[in-house]
C-alpha positions in Angstrom: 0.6 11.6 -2.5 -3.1 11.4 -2.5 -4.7 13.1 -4.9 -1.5 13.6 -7.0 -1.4 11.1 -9.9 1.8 12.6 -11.1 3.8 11.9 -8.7 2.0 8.4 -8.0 3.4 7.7 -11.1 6.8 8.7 -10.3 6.8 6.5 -7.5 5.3 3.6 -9.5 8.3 4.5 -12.2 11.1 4.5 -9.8 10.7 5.4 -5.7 14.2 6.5 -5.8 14.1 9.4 -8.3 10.7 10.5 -7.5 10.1 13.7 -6.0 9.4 12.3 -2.0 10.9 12.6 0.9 14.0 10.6 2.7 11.5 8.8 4.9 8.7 7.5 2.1 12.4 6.1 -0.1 13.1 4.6 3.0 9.6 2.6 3.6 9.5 2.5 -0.3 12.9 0.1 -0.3 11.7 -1.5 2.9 8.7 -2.4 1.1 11.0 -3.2 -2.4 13.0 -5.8 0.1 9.9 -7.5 1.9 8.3 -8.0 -2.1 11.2 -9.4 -3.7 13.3 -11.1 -0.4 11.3 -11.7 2.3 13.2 -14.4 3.8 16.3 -12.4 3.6 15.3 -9.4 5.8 17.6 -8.6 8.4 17.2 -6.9 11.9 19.4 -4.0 10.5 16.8 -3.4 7.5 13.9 -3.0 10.5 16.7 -0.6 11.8 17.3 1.0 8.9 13.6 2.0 8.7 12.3 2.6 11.8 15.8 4.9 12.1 13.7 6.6 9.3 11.2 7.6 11.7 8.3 4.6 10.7 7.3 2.8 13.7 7.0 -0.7 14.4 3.2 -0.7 14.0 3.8 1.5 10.6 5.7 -1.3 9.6 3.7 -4.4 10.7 0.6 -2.5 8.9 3.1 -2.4 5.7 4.4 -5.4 5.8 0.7 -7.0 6.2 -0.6 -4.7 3.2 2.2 -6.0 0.8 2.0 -9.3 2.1 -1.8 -9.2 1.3 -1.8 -7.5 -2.2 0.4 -10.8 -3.1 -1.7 -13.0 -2.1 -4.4 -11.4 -4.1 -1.9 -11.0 -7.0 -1.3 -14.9 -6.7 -5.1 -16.0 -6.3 -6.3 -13.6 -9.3 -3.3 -15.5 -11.7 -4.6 -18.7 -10.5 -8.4 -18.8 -10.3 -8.5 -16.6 -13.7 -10.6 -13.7 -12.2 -10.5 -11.2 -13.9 -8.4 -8.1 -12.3 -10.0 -4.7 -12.0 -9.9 -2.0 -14.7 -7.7 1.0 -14.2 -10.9 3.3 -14.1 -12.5 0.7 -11.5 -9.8 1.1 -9.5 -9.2 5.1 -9.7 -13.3 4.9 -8.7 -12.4 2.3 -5.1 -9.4 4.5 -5.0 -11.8 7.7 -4.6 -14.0 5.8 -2.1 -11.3 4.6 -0.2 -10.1 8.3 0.2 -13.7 9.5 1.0 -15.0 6.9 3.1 -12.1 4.7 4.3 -11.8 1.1 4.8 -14.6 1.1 7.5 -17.9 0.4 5.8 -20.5 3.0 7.2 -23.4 1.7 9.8 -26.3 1.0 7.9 -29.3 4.0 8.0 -31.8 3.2 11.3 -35.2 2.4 9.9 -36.6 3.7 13.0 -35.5 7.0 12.6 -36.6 9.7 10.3 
């Protein structure tokens, strides 16, 4: 999906129409269950989507992002701060793609 704002937005409009593969819908409506029913998830829905081909580290590292961007979600509503713009985002979104989530190690003074 990355670079492909189309069919980000296909996904964003509905995972299960858009134009991805069995395993992505699969993750995509694990995902959909851990957002909206956490507390309901089952040992066949880990099944389900590890059967998919995701492994259980694939799907701690979901679980964790999802879990995360809520709590963001939840302390940006609260404390009032403001949320990024669309463009600020498409700009961290470009970064993250470049650079990753790893900052780089700082330039050494010492050397030319």
């Amino acid at each position: 999906m990355l670079g492909d704002r189309s069919l980000v937005a296909a996904v964003l409009q509905d995972y299960r129409t858009a134009p991805i593969g069995d395993r992505e819908k699969a993750l995509f409506a694990f995902i959909e269950k851990v957002n909206r029913e956490s507390s309901r998830l089952r040992k066949e829905d880990v099944e389900e989507v590890k059967a998919a081909g995701w492994s259980e580290e694939a799907l701690y590292d979901a679980i964790t992002v999802c879990a995360l961007f809520n709590f963001y979600n939840k302390w940006i509503d609260a404390t009032g701060v403001s949320d990024m713009s669309a463009a600020a985002y498409a700009v961290s979104g470009e970064r993250l793609a470049t650079f990753g989530y790893v900052p780089r190690e700082p330039p050494d003074p010492s050397k030319p």
